[in-house]
C-alpha positions as CSV (number, residue, x, y, z in Angstrom):
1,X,26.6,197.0,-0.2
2,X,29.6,197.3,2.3
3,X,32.8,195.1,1.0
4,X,35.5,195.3,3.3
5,X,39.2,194.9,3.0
6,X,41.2,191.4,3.9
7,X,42.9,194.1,6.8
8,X,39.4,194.9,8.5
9,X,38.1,191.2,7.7
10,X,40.5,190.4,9.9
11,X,39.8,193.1,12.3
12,X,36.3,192.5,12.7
13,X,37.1,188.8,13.1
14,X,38.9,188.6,16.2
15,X,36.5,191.2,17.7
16,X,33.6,189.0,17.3
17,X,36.0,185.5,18.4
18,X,37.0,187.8,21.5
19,X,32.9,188.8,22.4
20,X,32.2,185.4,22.0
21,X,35.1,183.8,24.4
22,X,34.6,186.6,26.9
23,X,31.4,186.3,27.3
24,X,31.7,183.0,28.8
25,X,35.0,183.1,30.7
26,X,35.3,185.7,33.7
27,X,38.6,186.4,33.2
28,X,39.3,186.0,29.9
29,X,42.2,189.1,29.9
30,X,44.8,186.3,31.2
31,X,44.2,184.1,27.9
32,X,45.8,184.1,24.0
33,X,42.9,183.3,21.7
34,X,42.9,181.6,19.0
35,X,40.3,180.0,16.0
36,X,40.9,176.3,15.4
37,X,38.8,173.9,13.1
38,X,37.8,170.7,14.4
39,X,38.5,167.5,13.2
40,X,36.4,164.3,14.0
41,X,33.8,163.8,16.5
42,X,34.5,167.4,17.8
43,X,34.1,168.9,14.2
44,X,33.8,172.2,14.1
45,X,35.0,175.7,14.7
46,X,36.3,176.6,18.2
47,X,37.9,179.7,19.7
48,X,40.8,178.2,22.5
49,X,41.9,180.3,25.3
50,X,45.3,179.5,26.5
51,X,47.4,180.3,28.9
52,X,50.9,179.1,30.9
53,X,50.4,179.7,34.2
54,X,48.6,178.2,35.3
55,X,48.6,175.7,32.0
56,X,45.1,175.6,30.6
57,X,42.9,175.6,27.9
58,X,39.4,176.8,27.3
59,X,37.8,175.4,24.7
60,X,34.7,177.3,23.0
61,X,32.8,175.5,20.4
62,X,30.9,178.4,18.2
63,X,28.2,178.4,15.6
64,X,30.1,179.4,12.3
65,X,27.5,181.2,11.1
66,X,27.4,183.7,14.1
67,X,30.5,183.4,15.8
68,X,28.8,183.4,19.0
69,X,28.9,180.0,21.3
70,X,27.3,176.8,20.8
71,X,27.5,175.4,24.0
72,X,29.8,176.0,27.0
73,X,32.7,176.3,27.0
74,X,35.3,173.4,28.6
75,X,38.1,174.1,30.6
76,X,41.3,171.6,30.8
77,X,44.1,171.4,32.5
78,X,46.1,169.7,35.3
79,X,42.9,168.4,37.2
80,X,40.6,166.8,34.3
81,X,43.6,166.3,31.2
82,X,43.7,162.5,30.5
83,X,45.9,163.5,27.3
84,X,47.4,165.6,24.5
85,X,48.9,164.3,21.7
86,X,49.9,166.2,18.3
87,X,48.3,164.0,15.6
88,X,49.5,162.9,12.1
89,X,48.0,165.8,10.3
90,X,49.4,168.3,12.5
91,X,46.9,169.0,14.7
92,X,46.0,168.0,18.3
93,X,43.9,165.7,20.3
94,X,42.8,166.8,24.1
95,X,41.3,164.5,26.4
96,X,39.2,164.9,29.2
97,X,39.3,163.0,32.8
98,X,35.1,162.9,31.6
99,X,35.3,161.3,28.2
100,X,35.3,163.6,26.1
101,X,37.8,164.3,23.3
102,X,38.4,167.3,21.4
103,X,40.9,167.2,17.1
104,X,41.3,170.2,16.1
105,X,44.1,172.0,14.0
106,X,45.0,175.4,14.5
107,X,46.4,176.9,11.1
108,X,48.2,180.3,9.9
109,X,44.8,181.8,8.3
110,X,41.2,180.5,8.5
111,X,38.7,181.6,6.7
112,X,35.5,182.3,8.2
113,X,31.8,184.0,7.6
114,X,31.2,187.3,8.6
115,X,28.0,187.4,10.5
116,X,26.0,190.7,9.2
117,X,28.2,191.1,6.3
118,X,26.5,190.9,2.8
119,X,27.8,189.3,-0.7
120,X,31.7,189.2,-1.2
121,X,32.5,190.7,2.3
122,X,30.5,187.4,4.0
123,X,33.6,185.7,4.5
124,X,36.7,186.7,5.7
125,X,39.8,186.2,6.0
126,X,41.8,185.1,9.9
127,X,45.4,185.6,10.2
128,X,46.6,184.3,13.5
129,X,50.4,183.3,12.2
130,X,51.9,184.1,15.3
131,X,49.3,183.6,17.7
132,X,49.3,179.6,15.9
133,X,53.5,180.1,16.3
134,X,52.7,180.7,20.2
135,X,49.8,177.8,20.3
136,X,52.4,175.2,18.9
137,X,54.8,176.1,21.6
138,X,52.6,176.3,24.3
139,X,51.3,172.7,23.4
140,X,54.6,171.3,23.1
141,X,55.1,172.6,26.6
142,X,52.1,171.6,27.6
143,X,52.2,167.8,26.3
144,X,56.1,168.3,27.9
145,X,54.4,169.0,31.6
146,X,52.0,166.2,31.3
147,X,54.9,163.4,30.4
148,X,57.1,162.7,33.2
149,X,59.4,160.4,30.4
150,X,60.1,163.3,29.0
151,X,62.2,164.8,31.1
152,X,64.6,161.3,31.4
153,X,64.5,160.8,27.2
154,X,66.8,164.4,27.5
């Protein structure tokens, strides 16, 4: 039985979280990725692409117990966005210009199974400190851009 270390858990994490995003989005090479739990109606675990220019998100709901994607990924920005908001427990609330609304929190380290792996090494452990650092920021711009009060509060 293999067992592998918290530094290759890790490793082998964001590989399969990358596979799983590229394969759905063309060019995924202009996106930061990272893993986010929802919270909600849109429980669940999601791999979010995002990226500042232009502003969007890709949102990629996954099977946790493959890490591979559960159905199609949802793009949002400028065009469909009907809101973001940073909720009371810290995490976030996107809405779509369709209805649908995605909680989710994105936090320091996430643990998560390791499809393939066998007894202690079937979970693992994700640490995205800075990449969740650079998501916070890029929401706050993000729910910035989308509120023209913003702007006249400063």
């Amino acid at each position: 039985m293999e067992t592998l270390n918290v530094e290759s858990s890790d490793d082998v994490l964001k590989q399969l979280l990358h596979e799983a995003f590229d394969a759905q989005i063309p060019n995924f090479g202009s996106y930061n990725l990272v893993a986010a739990a929802g919270t909600s109606g849109s429980a669940g675990l999601k791999v979010i692409g995002f990226r500042r220019e232009p502003a969007e998100l890709i949102l990629c709901p996954l099977n946790p117990r493959n890490l591979r994607p559960s159905e199609r990924a949802v793009s949002v920005n400028n065009t469909n966005v009907s809101h973001v908001a940073l909720v009371r427990d810290g995490g976030y609330e996107v809405g779509t210009s369709t209805g649908r609304v995605y909680r989710f929190n994105v936090p320091a380290r996430l643990s998560l199974n390791i499809p393939g792996a066998e007894g202690a090494a079937a979970c693992g452990l994700l640490g995205q400190d800075d990449d969740a650092a650079d998501f916070a920021d890029f929401m706050n711009g993000f729910m910035d851009r989308l509120d023209p009060t913003v702007e006249a509060r400063e």
